[in-house]
N, C-alpha and C positions, 0 to 999 in steps of 0.2 A: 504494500500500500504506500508504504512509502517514497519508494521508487515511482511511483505512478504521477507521487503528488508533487515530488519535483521534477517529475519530465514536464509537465503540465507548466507549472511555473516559471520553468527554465524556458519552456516554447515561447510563454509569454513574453517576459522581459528580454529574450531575445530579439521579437517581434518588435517590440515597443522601442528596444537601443537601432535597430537596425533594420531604415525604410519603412517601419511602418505606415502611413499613408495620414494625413494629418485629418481625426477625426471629427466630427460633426456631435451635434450635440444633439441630433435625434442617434447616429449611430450610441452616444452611452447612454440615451435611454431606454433602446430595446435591448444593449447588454445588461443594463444594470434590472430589467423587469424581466430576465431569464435569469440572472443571478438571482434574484427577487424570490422568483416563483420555487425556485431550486432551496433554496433556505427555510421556505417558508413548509417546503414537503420533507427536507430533514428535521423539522421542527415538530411538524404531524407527526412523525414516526420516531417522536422524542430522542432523537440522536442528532442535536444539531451541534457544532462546535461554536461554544462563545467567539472564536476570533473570527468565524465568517460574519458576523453580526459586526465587530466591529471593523472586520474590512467593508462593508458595506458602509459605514459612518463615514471611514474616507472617502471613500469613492464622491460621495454624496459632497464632501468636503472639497475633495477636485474640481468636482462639477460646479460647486458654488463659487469657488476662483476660477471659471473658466477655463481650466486647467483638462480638458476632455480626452488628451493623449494619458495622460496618467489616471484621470479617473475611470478611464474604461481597461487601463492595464489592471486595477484594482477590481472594481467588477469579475476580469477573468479570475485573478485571482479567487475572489469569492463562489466564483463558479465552482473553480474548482475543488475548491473546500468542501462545497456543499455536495458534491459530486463522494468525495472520498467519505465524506460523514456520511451516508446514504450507504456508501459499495459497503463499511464496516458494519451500522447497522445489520444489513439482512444477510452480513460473513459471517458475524455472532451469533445474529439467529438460530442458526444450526451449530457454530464451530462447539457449542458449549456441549452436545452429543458427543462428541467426539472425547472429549476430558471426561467422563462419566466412567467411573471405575466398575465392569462387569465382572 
């Protein structure tokens, strides 16, 4: 999982140092309302991580200093938080079968 959640973040900040493409402030709002949606369903399924919550605070913070290249590098971020917090939820689900001493 971990491995997953730094390729992901490594993609980004790669992206974002290198030609990114200078973003629009409708593009961070449909990032940040899929990060949005994505938090709000690791949140339903009570596995949500405090720091995507507060990567979303900045993002929102970027966005409010016109700042839209880093607030939607933030967004992905949170995406992807809320992605890994989700894949561990329903790993746990089951992994806890597995440690069960028969």
């Amino acid at each position: 999982m971990k491995k997953i959640l730094f390729a992901a973040l490594s993609a980004t900040v790669f992206t974002a140092a290198f030609g990114a493409p200078t973003i629009s402030q409708t593009d961070y709002q449909a990032s940040y309302a899929r990060a949005s949606a994505l938090a709000d369903k690791a949140l339903a399924m009570h596995a949500g991580w405090t720091v995507t919550g507060k990567t979303l605070q900045q993002a929102r913070q970027a966005a409010a200093e016109q700042d839209f290249d880093q607030a939607i590098v933030l967004t992905q971020q949170a995406e992807a938080l809320a992605q890994a917090s989700i894949r561990q939820s329903v790993e746990q689900q089951t992994a806890w079968r597995a440690a069960v001493v028969k």
